[in-house]
C-alpha positions as CSV (number, residue, x, y, z in Angstrom):
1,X,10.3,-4.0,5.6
2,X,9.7,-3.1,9.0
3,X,6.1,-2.4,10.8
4,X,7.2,1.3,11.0
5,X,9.8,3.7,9.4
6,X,10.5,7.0,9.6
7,X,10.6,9.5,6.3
8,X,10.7,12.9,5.2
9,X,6.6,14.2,5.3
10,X,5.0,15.7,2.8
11,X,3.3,17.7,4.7
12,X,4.9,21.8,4.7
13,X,7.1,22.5,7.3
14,X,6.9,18.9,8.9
15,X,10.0,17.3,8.6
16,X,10.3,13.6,9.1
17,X,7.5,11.6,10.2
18,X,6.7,8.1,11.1
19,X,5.0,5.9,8.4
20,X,3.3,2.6,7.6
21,X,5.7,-0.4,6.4
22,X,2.7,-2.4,6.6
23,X,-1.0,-2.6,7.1
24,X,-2.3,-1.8,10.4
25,X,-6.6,-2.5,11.5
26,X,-8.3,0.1,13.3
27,X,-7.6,-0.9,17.3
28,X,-4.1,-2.5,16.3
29,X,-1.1,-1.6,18.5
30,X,1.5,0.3,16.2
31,X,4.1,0.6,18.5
32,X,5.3,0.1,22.3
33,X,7.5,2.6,23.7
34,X,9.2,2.7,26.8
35,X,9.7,6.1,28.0
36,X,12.3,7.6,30.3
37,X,11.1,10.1,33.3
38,X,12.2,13.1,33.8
39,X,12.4,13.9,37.3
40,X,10.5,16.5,38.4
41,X,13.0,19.0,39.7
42,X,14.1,18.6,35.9
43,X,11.0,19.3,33.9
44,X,11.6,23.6,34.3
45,X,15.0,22.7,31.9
46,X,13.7,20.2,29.6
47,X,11.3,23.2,28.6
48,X,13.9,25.5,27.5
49,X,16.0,22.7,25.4
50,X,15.3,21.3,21.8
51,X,13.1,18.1,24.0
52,X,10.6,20.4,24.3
53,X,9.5,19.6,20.8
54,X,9.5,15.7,21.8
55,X,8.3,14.9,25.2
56,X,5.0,14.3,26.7
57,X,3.6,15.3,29.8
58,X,3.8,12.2,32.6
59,X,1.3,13.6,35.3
60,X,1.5,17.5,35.9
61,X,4.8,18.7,36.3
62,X,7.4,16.0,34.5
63,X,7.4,14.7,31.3
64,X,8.9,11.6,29.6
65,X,11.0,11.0,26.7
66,X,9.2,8.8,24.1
67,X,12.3,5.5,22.8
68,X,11.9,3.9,19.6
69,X,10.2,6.0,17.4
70,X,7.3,7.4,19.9
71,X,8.4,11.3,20.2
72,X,8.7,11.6,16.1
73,X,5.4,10.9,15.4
74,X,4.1,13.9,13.9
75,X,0.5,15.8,15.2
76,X,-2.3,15.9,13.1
77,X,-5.6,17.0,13.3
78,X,-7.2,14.2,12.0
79,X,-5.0,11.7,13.3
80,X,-4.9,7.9,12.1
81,X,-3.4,7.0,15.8
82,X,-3.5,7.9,19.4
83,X,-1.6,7.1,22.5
84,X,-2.1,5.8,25.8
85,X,0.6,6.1,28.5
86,X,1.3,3.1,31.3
87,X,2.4,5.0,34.1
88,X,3.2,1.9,35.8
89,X,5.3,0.2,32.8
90,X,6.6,3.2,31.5
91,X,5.9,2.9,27.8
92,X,3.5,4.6,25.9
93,X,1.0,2.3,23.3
94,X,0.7,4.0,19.9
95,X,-2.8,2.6,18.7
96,X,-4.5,3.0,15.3
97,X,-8.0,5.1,15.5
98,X,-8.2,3.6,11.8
99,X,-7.5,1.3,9.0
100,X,-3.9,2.5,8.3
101,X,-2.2,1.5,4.9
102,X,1.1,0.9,4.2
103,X,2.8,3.7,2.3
């Protein structure tokens, strides 16, 4: 089974979400994405389109598409992860805040 896998939530209204195929220690990297850039001049556009639900914001005024499974992962208000972006990588670290068990 893989580290990661994405599957319908549970959670009302959700949709898919990203899950545990294994156990992961609190401070464990879950995931390394690499991201694509926007270019500025774009980021008024992505705004209006579906993306909107997927990016993140890269600085102020552009934003990045999250590869692998980075811009599914669902928000939470307790979450069991966090992010951290590498501006000068592009990627994006999905790190556990938490023991995480596989589901």
């Amino acid at each position: 089974m893989n580290k990661i896998y994405i599957s319908k939530s549970k959670t009302s209204g959700a949709g898919r979400g990203v899950f545990a195929g294994e156990d992961f220690k609190k401070g464990d990297l879950v995931e390394r994405c690499p991201a694509i850039v926007f270019p500025l001049k774009e980021y008024p556009i992505i705004k209006k389109t579906i993306l909107r639900n997927y990016y993140f914001m890269w600085g102020k005024n552009t934003s990045v598409i999250c590869l692998g499974l980075g811009s599914l992962y669902n928000h939470s208000y307790t979450p069991n992860a966090t992010y951290k972006k590498n501006i000068k990588s592009k990627t994006i670290d999905f790190i556990a805040l938490k023991d995480i068990k596989k589901k």
